[in-house]
PyMOL commands that place a pseudoatom at each C-alpha (Angstrom):
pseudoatom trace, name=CA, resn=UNK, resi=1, chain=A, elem=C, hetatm=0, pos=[-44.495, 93.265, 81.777]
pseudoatom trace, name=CA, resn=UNK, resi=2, chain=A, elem=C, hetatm=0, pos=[-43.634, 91.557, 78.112]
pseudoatom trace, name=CA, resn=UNK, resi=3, chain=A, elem=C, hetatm=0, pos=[-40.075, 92.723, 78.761]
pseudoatom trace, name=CA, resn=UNK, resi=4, chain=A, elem=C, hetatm=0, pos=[-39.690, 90.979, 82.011]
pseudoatom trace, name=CA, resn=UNK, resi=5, chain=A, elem=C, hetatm=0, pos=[-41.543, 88.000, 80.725]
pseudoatom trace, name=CA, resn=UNK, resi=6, chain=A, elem=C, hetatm=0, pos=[-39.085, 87.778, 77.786]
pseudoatom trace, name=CA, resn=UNK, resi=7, chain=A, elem=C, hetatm=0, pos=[-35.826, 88.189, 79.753]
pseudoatom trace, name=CA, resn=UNK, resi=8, chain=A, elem=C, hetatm=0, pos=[-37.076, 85.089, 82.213]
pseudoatom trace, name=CA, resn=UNK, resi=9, chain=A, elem=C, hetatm=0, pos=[-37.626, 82.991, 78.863]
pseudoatom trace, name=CA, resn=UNK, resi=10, chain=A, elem=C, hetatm=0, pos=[-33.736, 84.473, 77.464]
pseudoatom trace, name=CA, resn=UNK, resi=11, chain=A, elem=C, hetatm=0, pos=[-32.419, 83.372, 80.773]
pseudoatom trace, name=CA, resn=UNK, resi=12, chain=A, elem=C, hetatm=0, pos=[-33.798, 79.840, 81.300]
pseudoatom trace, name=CA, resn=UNK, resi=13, chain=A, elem=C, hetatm=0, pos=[-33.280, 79.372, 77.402]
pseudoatom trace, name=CA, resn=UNK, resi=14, chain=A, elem=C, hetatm=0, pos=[-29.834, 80.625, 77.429]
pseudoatom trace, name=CA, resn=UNK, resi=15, chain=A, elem=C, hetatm=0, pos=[-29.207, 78.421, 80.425]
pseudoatom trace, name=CA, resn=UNK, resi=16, chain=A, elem=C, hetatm=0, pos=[-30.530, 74.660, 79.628]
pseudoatom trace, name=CA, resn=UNK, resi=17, chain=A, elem=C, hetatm=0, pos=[-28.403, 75.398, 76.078]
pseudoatom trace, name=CA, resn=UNK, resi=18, chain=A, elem=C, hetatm=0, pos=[-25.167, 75.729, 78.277]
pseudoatom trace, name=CA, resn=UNK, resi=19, chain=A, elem=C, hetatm=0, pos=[-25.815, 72.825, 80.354]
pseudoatom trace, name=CA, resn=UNK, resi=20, chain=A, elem=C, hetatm=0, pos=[-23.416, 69.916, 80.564]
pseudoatom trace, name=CA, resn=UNK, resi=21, chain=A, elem=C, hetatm=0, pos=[-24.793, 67.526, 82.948]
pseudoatom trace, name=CA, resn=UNK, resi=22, chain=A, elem=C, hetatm=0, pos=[-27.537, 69.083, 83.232]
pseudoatom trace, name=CA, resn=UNK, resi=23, chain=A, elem=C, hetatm=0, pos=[-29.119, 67.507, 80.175]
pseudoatom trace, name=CA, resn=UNK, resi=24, chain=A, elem=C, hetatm=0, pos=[-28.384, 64.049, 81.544]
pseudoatom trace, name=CA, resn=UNK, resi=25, chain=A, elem=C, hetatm=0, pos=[-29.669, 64.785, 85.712]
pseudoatom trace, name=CA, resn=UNK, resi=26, chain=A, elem=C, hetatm=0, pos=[-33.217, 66.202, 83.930]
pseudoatom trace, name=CA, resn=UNK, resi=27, chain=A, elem=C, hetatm=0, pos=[-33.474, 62.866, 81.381]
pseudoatom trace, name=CA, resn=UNK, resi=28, chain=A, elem=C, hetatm=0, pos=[-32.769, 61.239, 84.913]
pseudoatom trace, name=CA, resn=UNK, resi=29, chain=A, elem=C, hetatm=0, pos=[-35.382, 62.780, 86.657]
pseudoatom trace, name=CA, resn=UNK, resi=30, chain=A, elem=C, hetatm=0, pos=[-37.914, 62.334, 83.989]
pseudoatom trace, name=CA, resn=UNK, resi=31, chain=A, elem=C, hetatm=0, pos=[-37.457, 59.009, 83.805]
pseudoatom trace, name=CA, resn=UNK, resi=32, chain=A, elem=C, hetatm=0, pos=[-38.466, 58.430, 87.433]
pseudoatom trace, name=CA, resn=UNK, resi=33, chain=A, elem=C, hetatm=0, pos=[-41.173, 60.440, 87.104]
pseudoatom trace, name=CA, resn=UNK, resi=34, chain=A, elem=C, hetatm=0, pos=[-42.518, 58.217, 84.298]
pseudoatom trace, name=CA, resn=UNK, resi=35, chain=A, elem=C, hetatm=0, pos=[-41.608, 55.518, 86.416]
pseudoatom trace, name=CA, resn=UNK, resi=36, chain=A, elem=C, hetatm=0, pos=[-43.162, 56.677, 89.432]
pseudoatom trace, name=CA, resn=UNK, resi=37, chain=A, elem=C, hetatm=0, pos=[-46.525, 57.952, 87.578]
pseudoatom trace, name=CA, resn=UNK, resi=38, chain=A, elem=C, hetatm=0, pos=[-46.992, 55.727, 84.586]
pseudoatom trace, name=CA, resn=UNK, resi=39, chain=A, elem=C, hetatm=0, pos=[-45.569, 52.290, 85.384]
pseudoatom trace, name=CA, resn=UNK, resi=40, chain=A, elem=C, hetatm=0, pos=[-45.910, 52.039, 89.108]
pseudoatom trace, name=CA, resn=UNK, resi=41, chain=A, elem=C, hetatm=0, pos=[-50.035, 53.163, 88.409]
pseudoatom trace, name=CA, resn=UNK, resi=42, chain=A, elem=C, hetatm=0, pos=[-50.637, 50.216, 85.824]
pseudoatom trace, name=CA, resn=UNK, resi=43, chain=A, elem=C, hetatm=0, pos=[-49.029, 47.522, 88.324]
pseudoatom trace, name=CA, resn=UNK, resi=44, chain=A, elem=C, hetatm=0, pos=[-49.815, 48.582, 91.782]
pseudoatom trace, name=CA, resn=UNK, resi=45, chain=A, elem=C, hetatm=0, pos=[-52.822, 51.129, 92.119]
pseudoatom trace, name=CA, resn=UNK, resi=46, chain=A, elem=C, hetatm=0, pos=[-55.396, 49.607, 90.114]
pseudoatom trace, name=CA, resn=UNK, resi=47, chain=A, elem=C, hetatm=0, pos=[-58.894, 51.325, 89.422]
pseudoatom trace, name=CA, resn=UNK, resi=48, chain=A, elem=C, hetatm=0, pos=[-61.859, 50.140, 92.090]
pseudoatom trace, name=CA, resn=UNK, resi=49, chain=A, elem=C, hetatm=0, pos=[-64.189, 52.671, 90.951]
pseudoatom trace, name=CA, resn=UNK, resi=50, chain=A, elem=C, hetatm=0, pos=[-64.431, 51.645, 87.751]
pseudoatom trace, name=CA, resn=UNK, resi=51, chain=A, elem=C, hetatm=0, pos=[-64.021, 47.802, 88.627]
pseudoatom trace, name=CA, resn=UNK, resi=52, chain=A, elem=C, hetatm=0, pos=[-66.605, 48.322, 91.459]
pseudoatom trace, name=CA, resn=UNK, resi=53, chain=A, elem=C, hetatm=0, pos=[-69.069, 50.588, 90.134]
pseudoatom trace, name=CA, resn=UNK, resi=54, chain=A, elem=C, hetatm=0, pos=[-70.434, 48.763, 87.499]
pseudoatom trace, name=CA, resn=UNK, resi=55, chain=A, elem=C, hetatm=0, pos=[-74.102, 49.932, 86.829]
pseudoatom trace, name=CA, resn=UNK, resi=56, chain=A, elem=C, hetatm=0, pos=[-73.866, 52.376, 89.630]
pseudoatom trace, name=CA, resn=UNK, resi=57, chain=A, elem=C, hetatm=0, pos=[-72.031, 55.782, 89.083]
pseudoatom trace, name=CA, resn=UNK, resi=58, chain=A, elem=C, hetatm=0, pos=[-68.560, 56.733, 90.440]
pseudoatom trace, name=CA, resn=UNK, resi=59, chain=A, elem=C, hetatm=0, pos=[-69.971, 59.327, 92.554]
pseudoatom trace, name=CA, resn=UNK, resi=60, chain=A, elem=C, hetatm=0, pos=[-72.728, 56.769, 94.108]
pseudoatom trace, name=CA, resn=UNK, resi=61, chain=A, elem=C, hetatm=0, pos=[-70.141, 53.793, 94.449]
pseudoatom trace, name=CA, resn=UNK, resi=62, chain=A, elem=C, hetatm=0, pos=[-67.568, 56.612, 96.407]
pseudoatom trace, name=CA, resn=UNK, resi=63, chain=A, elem=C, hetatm=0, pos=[-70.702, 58.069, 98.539]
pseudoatom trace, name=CA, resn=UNK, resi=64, chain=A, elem=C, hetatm=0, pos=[-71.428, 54.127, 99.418]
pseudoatom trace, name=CA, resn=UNK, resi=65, chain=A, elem=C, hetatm=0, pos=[-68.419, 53.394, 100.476]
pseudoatom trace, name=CA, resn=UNK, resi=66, chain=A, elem=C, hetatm=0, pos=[-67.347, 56.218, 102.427]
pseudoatom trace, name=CA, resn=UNK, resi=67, chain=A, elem=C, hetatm=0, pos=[-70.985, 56.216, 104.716]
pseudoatom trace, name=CA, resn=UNK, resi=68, chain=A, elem=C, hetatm=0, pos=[-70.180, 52.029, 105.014]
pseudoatom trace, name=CA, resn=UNK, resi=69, chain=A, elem=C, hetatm=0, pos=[-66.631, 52.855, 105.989]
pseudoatom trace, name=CA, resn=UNK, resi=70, chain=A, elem=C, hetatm=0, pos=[-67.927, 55.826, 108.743]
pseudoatom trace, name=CA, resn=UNK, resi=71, chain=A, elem=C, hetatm=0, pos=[-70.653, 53.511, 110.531]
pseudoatom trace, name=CA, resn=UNK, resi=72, chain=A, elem=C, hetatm=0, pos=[-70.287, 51.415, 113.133]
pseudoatom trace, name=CA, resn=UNK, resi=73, chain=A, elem=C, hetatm=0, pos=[-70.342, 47.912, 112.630]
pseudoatom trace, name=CA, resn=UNK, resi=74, chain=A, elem=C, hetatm=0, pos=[-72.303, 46.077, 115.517]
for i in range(1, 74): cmd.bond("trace and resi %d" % i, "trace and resi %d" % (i + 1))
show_as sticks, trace
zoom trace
């Protein structure tokens, strides 16, 4: 089992150190995921539950809201 877990560790370490443009499509793709994840959160998906729940708890203000969302309103 340690011999097989050391040859997949060789093999992807031998292989990112022979990469060409692979260094440069993986700085790419970690860049949108920062963009996607980090920046996009802070400006588009803000926090209600904290905003909202003031003295209330997170789990109360989420319980509210889901049983006002499910009921009819007359």
């Amino acid at each position: 089992m340690r011999q097989t877990v050391t040859n997949i560790w060789r093999f992807y370490r031998d292989g990112f150190r022979a990469m060409t443009w692979g260094r440069t499509l993986w700085f790419i793709i970690l860049l949108k995921l920062f963009i996607m994840f980090v920046i996009l959160k802070l400006f588009f998906f803000p926090d209600y539950v904290d905003e909202s729940s003031g003295a209330l708890g997170a789990e109360e203000f989420v319980s509210r809201e889901l049983i006002e969302r499910m009921a009819p309103v007359p």
